[in-house]
BAMI-629101 format. One record per residue (C-alpha): residue number from 1; residue in three letters; chain; x, y, z. Coordinates in nm, 3 decimals. Example, Ala and Ser with C-alpha at 12.3 -4.5 7.8 and 13.67 -1.06 7.14 Angstrom:
2
<seq:1 type:ALA mol:A east:1.230 north:-0.450 up:0.780>
<seq:2 type:SER mol:A east:1.367 north:-0.106 up:0.714>
END
This chain:
76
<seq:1 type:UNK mol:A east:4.450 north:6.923 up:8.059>
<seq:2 type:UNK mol:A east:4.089 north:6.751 up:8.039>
<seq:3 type:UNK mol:A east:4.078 north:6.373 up:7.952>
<seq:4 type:UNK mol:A east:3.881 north:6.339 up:7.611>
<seq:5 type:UNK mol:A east:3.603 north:6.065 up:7.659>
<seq:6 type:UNK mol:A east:3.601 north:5.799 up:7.394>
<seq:7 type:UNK mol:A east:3.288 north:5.697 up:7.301>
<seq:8 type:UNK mol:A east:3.125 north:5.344 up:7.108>
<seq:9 type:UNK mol:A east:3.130 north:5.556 up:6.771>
<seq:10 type:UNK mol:A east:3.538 north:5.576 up:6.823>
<seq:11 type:UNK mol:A east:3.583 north:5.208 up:6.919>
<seq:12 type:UNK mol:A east:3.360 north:5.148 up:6.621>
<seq:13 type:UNK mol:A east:3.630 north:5.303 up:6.380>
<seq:14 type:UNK mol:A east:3.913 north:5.101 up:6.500>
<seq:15 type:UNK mol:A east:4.034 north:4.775 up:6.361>
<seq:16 type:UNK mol:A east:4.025 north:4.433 up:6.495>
<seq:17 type:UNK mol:A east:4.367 north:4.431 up:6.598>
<seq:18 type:UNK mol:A east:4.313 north:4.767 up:6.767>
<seq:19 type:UNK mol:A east:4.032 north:4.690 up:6.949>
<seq:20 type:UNK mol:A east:4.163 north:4.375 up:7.092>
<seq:21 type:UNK mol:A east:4.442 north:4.607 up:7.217>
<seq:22 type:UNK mol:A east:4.244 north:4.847 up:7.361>
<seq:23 type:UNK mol:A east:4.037 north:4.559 up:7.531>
<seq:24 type:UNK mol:A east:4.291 north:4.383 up:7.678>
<seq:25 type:UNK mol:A east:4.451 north:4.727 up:7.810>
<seq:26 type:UNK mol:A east:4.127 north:4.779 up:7.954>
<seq:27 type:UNK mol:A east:4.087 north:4.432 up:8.104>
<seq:28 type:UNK mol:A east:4.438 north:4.506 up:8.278>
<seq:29 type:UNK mol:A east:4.376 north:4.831 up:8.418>
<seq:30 type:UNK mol:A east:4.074 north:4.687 up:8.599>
<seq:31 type:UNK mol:A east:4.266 north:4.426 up:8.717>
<seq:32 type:UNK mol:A east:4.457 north:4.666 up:8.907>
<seq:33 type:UNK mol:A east:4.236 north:4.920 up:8.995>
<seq:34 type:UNK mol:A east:4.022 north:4.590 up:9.190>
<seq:35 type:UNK mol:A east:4.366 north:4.536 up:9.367>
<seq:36 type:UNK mol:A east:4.415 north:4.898 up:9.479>
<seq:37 type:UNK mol:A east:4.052 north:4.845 up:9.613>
<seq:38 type:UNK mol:A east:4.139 north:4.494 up:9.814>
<seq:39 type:UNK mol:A east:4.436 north:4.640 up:9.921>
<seq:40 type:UNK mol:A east:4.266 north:4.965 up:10.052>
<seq:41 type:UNK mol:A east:4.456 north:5.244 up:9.796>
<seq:42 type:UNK mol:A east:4.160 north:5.323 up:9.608>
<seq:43 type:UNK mol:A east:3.982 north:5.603 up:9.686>
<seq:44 type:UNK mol:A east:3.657 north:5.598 up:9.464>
<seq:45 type:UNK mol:A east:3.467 north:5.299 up:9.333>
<seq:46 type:UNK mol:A east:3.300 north:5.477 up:9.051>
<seq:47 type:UNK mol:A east:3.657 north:5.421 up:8.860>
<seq:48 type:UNK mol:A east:3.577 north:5.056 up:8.839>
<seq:49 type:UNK mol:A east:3.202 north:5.139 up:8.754>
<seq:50 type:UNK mol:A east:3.334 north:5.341 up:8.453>
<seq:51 type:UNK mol:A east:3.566 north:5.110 up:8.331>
<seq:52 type:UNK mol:A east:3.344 north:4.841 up:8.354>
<seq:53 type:UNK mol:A east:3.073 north:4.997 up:8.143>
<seq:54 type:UNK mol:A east:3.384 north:5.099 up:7.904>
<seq:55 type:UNK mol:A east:3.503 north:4.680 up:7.834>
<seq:56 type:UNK mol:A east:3.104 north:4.636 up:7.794>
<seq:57 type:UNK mol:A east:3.076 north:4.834 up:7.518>
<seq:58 type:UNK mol:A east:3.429 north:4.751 up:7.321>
<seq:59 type:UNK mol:A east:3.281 north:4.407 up:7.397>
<seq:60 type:UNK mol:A east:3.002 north:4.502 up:7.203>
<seq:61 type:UNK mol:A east:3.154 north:4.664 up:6.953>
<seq:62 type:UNK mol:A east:3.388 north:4.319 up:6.899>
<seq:63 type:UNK mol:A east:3.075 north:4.154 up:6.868>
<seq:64 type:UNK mol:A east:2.894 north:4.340 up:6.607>
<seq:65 type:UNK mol:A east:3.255 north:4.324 up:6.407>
<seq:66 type:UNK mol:A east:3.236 north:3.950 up:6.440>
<seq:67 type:UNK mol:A east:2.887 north:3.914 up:6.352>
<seq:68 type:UNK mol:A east:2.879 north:4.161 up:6.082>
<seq:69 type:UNK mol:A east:3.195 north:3.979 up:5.930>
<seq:70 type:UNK mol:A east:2.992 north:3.645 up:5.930>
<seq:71 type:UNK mol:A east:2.679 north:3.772 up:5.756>
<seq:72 type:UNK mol:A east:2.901 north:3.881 up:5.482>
<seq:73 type:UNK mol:A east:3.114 north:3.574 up:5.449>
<seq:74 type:UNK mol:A east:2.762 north:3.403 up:5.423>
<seq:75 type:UNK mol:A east:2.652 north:3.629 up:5.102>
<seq:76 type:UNK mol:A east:2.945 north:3.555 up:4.939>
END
């Protein structure tokens, strides 16, 4: 069974709540996976590449929520 990549367009579609989730999920999993490397398990660094460039852009995506949020609470 192949792993479906998510992409910035499906972080972009989830809620706040959701997101944070997802982040924090994220933020855990890396965590470990920089364990498994200090401890010697891992067996390919381009996991924690990858992951790294996936928190960037839910990061990102957070961002433009909170910003986007502000410029309308400003019009109002």
């Amino acid at each position: 069974m192949a792993k479906t990549k998510t992409t910035i367009a499906d972080y972009r579609k989830l809620d706040d709540k959701a997101l944070l989730k997802e982040l924090a999920n994220a933020r855990a999993k890396l965590q470990d996976l920089k364990n498994q490397l200090t401890i010697g398990k891992l067996k390919s660094y381009h996991q924690i590449k990858a992951l790294r460039r996936t928190i960037a852009q839910m990061e990102t995506v957070h961002n433009e929520k909170i910003l986007l949020e502000a410029i309308q609470h400003g019009e109002s």
